[in-house]
N, C-alpha and C positions, 0 to 999 in steps of 0.2 A: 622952546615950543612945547604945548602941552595940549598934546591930538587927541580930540573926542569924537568917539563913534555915538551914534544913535541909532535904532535899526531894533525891527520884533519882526522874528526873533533876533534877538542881541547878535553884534557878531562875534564870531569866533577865531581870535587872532592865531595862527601855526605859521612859524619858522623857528629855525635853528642859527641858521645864519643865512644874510642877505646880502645877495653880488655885491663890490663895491662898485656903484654907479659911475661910469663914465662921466666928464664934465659935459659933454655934451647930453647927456640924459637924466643929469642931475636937476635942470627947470623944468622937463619933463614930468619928472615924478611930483618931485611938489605941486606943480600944478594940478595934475592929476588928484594930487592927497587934497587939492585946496577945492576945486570943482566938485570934489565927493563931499566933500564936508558941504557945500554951499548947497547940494543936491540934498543931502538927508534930514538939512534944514529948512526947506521948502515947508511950506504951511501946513498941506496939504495934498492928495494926490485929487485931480482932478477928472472927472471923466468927459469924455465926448457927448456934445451936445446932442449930436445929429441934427443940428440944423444945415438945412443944403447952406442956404446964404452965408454960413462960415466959412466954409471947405474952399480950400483953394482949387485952383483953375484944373491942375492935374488930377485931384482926387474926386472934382465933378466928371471929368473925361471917365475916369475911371467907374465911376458909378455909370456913365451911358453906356458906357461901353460894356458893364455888367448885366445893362438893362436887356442891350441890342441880343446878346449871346443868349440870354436866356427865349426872349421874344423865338428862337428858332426851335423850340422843344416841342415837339406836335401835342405832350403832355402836359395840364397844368400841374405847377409845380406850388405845396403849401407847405411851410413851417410852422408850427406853434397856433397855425389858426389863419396863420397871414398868406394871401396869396401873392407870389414874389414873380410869375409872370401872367398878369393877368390878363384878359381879352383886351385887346383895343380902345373897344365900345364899354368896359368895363368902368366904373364909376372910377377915380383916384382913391387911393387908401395910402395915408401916412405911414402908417406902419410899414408898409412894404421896402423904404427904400432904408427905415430904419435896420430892419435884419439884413440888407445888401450889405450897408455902410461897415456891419460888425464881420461878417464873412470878408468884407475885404481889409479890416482893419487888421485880422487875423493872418491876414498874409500879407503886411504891409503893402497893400493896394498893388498887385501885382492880379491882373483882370481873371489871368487864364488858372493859378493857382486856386483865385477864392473860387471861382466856377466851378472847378473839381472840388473841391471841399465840400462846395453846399450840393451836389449832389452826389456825393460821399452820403454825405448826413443825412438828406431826402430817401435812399436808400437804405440806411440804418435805420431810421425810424421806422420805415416801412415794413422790416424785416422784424426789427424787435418791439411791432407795435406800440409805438410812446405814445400816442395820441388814446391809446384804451388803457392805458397803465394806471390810470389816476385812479379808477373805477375797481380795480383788483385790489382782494385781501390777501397779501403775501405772506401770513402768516408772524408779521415781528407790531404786533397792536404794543405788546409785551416793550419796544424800543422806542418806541414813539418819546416825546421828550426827554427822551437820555440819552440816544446816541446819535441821532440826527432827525432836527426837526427845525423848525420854519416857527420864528416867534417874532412879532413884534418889527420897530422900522428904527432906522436913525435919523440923525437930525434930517436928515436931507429928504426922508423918504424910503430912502431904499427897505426893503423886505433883509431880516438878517437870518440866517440860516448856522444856527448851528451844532457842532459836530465836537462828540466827545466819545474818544473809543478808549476810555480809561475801564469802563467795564468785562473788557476782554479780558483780564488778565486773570481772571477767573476761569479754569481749562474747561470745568464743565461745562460755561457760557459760548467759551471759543470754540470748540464741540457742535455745539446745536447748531452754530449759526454756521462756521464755517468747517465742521466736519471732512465736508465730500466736495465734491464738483457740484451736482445738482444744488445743494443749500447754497453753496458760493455762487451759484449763478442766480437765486432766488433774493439770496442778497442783493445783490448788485441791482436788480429790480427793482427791489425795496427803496435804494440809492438813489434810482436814475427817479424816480416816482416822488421822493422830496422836490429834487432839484426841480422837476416839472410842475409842481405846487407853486415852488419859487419862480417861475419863469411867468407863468399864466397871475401871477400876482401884477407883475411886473405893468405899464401904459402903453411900453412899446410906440414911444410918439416923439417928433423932434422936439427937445427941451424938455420930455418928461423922465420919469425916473424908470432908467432904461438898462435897471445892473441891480443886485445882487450884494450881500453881505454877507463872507464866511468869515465864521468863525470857530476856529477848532484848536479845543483842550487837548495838550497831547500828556496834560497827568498821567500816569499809570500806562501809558500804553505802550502794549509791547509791540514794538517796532519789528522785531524780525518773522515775528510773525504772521503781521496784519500785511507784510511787504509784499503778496501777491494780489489782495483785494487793494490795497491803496494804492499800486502800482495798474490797476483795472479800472480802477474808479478816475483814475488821475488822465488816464486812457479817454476815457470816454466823455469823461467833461472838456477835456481839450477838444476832440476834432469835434464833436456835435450840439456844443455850447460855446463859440466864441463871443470873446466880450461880455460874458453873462454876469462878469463877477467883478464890481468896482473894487472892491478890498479886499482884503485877505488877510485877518489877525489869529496872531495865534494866543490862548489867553494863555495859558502856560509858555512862558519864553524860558527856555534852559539856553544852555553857553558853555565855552571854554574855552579856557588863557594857555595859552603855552607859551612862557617867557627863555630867550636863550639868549645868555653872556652877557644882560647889562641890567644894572638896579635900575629900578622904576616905582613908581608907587601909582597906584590901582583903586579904582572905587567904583560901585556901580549902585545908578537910583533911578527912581523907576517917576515918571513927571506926568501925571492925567495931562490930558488934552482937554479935559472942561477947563474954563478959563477960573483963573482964583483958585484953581486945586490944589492939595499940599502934596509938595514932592514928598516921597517915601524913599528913606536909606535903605538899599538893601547893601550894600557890603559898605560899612566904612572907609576911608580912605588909610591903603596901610603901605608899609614897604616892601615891595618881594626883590631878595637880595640876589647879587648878580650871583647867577649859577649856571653849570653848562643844560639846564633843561628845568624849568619851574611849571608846574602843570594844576590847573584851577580849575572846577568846578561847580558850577550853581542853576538855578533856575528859582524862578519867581510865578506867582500865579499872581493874574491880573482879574482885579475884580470890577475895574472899570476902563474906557477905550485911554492910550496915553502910549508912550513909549518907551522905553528901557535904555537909559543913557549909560554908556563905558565910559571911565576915566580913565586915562594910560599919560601919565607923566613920566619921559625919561631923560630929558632935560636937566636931571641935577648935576651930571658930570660936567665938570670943567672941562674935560678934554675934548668932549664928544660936543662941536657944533650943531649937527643935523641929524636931528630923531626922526626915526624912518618905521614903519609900522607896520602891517597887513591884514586884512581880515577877510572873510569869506560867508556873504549870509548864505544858506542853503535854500531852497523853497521848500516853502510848506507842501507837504503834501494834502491832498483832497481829506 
């Protein structure tokens, strides 16, 4: 057997050594290994229509039922522009039950969780005035197309957003921006004030392009120290943007191999998603020899959308029937 990952960012295989599976959880895992493999081979990721007439029976219940609870707020309640419990006698507005549908996808349609979410969110915007953010100079004109900015669409439509914090690695630059508290909170403004460029781009209509494209260069960036703003950022795009984001690429995909106690041989290339693109070798195919700990590192910068294929063949022992493997993608951070 000869198991390939595909996955951006690539994943990253750690063990040492692996239980010996029980016979009874030995079709288990394979299967397991064979369903992941058939999942990471899927076309593409697909996003929700928000057409009502798709939605099954339950997830319309759940939308009236979202409608009902709202209907009892003596306040009316807006998001992004859309009023989501409007008068009675109010005209219909499509958009409205498209922003329900992403609050409750967000909480796998569970009525009384999205309810609390979205007035969660109704309250933060309120508080950290998002809807006059557009309109302010935060001071970073200076960042604009370099560390995150709003450029252009993909095939589908979508607005692509994105995001490279390879310039921090510069102390003077890390300094200005996030010095103190106050700059770190004026950042995050700056942040939240892209993302709402991107939202208000967006048709907000059933069947229209209703998400979002990030993409972020993690070149140069220093990780330990951006971990309190990307851990902020990562905060607040969650509870007050769900479903906003159909993708998530990262153009830099780094990796690592940690191979323990069996030869195998190793290759990793990198395969555009435009159709007729020429795959790109990045590691040849070579042999890493059985050893009690073999440790690999790489990363690749991607200059067009595709994905990053692992090669892990351990298959060549005669003795050894069932090649067994693991890997762990991590999430991108914001």
């Amino acid at each position: 057997m000869s198991p390939t990952t595909a996955a951006s960012p690539a994943p990253a295989p750690a063990t040492d050594a692996l239980p010996k599976p029980s016979p009874g959880a030995k079709r288990s895992l394979m299967g397991s290994l064979i369903d992941a493999t058939a999942l990471l081979r899927a076309a593409s990721f697909k996003e929700d229509s928000y057409v009502a007439a798709a939605l099954p029976a339950s997830d319309l219940r759940a939308l009236a039922d979202l409608r009902a609870l709202l209907a009892t707020h003596p306040d009316q309640i807006s998001i992004w522009g859309v009023p989501l419990n409007p008068p009675s006698d109010a005209p219909a507005d499509e958009r409205t039950d498209v922003v329900l549908l992403k609050f409750l996808r967000a909480r796998d349609f569970r009525v009384r969780d999205a309810h609390a979410m979205l007035l969660r969110c109704a309250a933060w915007r309120a508080e950290f005035r998002a809807d006059a953010v557009l309109d302010e100079d935060l001071g970073f004109k200076d960042l604009e197309g370099i560390v995150a900015y709003m450029h252009g669409w993909d095939r589908e439509g979508h607005p692509v957003c994105y995001n490279a914090y390879g310039v921090f690695k510069d102390r003077d630059m890390y300094d200005r921006v996030f010095g103190d508290g106050d700059r770190l909170s004026r950042f995050l403004r700056w942040r939240v004030q892209i993302m709402e460029r991107g939202v208000r781009s967006l048709q907000l209509r059933p069947g229209g392009v209703n998400a979002i494209i990030q993409v972020t260069d993690l070149k140069d960036m220093p990780k330990r120290e951006l971990r309190a703003a990307s851990n902020q950022i990562l905060s607040l795009f969650q509870d007050n943007y769900p479903e906003m984001v159909a993708r998530k690429a990262g153009a830099t995909i780094t990796w690592d191999l940690v191979v323990g106690g069996w030869e195998l041989e190793y290759g990793a290339e990198y395969v555009p998603a435009a159709e007729g693109g020429y795959t790109l070798c990045v590691e040849r195919t070579r042999k890493v020899p059985a050893a009690p700990r073999q440790h690999g590192h790489n990363a690749f910068t991607a200059k067009e959308p595709g994905k990053m294929v692992l090669s892990i063949d351990n298959s060549g022992s005669r003795k050894r029937k069932v090649a067994a493997y693991r890997y762990f993608v991590p999430k991108p951070s914001a």
